[in-house]
C-alpha positions in Angstrom: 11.1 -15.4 -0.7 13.0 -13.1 -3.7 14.9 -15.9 -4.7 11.3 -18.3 -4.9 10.1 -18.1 -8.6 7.1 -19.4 -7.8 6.2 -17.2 -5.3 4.2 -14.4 -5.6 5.3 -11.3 -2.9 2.9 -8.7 -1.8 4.5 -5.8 0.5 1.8 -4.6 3.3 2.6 -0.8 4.8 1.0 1.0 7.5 2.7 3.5 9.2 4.3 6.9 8.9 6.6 5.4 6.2 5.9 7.9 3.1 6.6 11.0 5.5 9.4 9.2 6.9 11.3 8.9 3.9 11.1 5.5 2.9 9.0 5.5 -0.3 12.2 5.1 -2.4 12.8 2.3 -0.3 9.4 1.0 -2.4 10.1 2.0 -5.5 13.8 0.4 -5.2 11.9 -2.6 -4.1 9.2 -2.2 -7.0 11.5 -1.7 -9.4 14.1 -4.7 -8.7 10.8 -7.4 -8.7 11.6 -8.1 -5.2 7.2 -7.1 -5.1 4.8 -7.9 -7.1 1.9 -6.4 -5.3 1.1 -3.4 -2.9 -1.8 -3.1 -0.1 -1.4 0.1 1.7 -3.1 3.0 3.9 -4.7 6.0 1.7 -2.4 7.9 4.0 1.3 6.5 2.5 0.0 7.0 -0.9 -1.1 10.7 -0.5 2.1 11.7 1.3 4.2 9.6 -1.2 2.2 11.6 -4.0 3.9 14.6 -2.3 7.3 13.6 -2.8 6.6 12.4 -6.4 5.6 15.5 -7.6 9.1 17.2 -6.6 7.3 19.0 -3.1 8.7 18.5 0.5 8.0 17.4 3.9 9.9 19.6 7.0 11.2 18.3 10.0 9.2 19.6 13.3 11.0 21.6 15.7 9.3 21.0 19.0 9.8 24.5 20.7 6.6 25.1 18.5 3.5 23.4 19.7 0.8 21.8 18.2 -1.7 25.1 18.2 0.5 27.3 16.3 1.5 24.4 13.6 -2.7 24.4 13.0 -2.9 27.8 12.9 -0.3 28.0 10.3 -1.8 24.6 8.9 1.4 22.6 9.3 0.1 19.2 9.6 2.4 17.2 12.5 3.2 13.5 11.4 5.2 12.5 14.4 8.9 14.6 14.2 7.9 15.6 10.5 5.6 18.2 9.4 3.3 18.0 5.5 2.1 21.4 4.6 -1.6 21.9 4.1 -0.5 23.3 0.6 1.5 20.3 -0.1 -2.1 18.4 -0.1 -3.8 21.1 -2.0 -1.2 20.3 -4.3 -2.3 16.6 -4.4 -5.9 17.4 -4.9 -5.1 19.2 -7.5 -3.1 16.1 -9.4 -6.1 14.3 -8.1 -8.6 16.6 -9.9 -7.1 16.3 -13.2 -7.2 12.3 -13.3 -10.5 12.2 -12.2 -12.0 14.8 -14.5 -11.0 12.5 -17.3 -13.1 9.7 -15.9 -16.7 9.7 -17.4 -18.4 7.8 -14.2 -19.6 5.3 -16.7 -18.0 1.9 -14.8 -17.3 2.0 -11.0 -13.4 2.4 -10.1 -11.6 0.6 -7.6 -8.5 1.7 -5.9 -5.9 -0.5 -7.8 -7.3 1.4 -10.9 -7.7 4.9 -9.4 -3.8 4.6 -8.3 -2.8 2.8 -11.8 -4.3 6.1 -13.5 -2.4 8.2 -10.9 0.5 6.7 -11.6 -0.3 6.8 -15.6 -0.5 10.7 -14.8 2.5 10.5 -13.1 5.0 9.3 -15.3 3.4 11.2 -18.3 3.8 14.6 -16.2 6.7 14.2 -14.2 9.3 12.2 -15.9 12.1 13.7 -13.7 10.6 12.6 -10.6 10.5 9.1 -8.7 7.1 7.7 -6.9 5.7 4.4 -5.5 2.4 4.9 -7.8 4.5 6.0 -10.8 6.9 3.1 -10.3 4.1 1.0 -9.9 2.2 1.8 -13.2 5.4 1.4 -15.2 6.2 -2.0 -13.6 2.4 -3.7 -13.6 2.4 -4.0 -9.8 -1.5 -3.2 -8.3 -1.6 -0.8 -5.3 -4.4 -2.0 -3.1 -5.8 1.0 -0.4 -8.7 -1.6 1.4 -9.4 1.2 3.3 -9.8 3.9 0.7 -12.2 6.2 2.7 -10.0 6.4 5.4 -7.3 8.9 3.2 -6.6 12.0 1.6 -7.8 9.9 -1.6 -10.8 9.3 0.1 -11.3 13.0 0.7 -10.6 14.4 -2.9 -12.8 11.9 -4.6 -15.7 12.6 -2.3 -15.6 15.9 -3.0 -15.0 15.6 -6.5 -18.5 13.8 -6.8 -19.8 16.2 -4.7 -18.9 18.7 -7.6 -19.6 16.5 -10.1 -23.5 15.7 -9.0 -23.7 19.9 -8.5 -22.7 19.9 -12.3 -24.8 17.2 -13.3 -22.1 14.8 -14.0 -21.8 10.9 -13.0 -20.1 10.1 -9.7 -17.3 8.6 -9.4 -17.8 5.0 -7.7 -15.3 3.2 -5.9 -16.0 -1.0 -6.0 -13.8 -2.7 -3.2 -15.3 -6.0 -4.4 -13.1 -5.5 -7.7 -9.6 -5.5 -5.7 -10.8 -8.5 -3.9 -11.5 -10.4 -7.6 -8.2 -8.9 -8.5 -6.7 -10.5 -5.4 -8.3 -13.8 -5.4 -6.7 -13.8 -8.8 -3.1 -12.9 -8.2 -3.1 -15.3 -5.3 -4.6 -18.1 -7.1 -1.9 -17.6 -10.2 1.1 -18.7 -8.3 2.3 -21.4 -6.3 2.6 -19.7 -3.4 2.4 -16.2 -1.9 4.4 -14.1 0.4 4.0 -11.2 2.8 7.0 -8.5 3.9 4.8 -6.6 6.1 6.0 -3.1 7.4 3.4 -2.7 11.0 -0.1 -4.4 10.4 -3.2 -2.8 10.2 -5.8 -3.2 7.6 -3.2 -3.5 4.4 -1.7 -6.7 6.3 -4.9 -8.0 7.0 -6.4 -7.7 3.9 -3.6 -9.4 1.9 -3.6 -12.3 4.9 -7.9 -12.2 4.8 -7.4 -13.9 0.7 -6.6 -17.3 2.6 -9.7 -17.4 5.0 -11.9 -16.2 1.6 -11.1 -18.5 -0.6 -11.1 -20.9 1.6 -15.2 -20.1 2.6 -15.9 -19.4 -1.1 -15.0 -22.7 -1.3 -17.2 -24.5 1.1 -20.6 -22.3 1.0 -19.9 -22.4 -2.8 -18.3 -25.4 -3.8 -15.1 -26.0 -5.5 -14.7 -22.3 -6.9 -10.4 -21.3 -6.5 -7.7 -23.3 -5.3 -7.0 -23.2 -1.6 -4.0 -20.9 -0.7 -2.4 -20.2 2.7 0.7 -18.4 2.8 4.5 -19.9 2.3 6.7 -16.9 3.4 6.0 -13.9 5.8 8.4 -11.0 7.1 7.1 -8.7 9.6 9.3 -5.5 10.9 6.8 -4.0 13.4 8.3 -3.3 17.2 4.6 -4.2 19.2 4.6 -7.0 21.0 0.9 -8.7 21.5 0.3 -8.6 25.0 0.0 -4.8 24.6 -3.0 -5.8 22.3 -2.3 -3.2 19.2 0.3 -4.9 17.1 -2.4 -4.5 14.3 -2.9 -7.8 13.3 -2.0 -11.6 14.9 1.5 -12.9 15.1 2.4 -15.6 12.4 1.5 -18.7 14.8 -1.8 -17.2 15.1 -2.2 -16.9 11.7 -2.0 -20.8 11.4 -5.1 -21.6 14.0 -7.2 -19.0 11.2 -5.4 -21.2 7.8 -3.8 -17.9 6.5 -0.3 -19.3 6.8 1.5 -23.0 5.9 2.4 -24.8 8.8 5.3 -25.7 6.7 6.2 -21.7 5.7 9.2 -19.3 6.8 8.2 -16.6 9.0 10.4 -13.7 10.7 8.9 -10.9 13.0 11.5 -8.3 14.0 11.1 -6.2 16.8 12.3 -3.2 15.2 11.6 0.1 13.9 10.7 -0.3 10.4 12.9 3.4 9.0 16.3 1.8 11.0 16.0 -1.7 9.6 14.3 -2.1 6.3 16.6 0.4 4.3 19.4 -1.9 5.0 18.1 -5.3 4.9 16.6 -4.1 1.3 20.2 -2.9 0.1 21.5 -6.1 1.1 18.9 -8.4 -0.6 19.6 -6.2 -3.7 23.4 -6.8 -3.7 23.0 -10.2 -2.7 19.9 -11.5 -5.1 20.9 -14.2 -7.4 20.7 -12.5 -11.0 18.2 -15.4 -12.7 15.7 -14.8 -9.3 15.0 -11.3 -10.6 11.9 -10.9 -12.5 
């Protein structure tokens, strides 16, 4: 798929990946072209903001339980704890893009996260991010489901602040990232997924296949058809358990999301033990005129 010149190659994450540690993993991968695009929880983009403006996560020690980390509002992700401050912290990053916005035009996510990253690398030059890395390489970070965040939460309070001064609301237009991916889709050959779990962010980048293609026939001949040519899942659910967020590649055929003809691999594995490693040796072993 890196070596494919004409391929286009989104990277879909769900997961505890940010607070795990692995959002250099994305910016290495961001800023070597092996991505071109980014669909992603709210969740990984708000913890990632915490590491890219130089604060920390902690690791949990379970002799304390789960009512004393709330009532020192130490917020549990699995073994690793975020600090409530930590996201007062973001908010406050948050704030200062959005007060520059004049509520004028409606905002999608790929642009809300393109200004955070703009703030970003204006403010914290010494520090690396997956939205700063982002904005200085051109790559769009889709969040489908935006409400679902700490994003979410910080820009619906803003407005609520803003209406209270009589200011213009900021408003989010999904409909925008889908026009922006119809369009990145439709401006390559082919396109290919490295998906870390499933979810919405793996969906949403797989759901462009089944669009077009009914835009197409309740319209007429509007975008050329696209199913997918390459897909790489590391995700350790099986689907008889019936929550591997989001159908196996096969399945994905019977719906036209992916080419009959494509490469697919779906490892059984915990995303933080594997994907470091098989990311390091794509890097090594990338042919020099494949990079973009």
């Amino acid at each position: 798929m890196t070596d494919d010149r004409s391929c286009i190659r989104f990277l879909t994450v769900t997961g505890a990946m940010t607070v795990g540690k692995m959002d250099l993993v994305i910016c290495d991968m961001i800023e070597q072209g092996l991505i071109q695009a980014i669909s992603s929880t709210g969740a990984l983009m708000a913890h990632g903001l915490v590491s890219s403006i130089g604060l920390k996560h902690y690791k949990y020690n379970p002799k304390y339980n789960d009512t004393e980390l709330a009532r020192r509002k130490l917020n549990r992700v699995t073994d690793t704890l975020e600090p409530e401050t930590n996201l007062d912290t973001v908010e406050a990053v948050i704030g200062k893009v959005i007060e520059k916005i004049d509520g004028k035009e409606t905002l999608s996510p790929v642009g809300l996260n393109k200004l955070i990253g703009k703030y970003l690398a204006e403010n914290y030059p010494n520090e690396r991010g997956i939205l700063k890395s982002a904005y200085l390489h051109g790559v769009p970070v889709f969040v489908p489901a935006f409400v679902d965040s700490e994003l979410g939460n910080d820009i619906y309070i803003h407005n609520m602040k803003r209406r209270r001064r009589g200011k213009k609301p900021v408003l989010m237009d999904l409909e925008r990232d889908s026009k922006e991916l119809i369009g990145l889709v439709t401006s390559a050959k082919r396109f290919g997924i490295f998906s870390i779990g499933g979810g919405v962010p793996r969906n949403n980048v797989q759901n462009v296949a089944p669009l077009i293609e009914i835009i197409n026939e309740r319209l007429g001949p509007t975008f050329p058809n696209r199913r997918f040519t390459y897909g790489v899942r590391i995700c350790p659910d099986k689907p008889h358990f019936g929550h591997l967020s989001g159908c196996t590649y096969s399945e994905n055929e019977s719906w036209r999301k992916a080419d009959k003809n494509g490469i697919y691999a779906e490892m059984l594995a915990d995303a933080t033990q594997v994907w470091p490693f098989l990311i390091k040796y794509i890097m090594e072993k990338r042919s020099p005129d494949a990079r973009r």
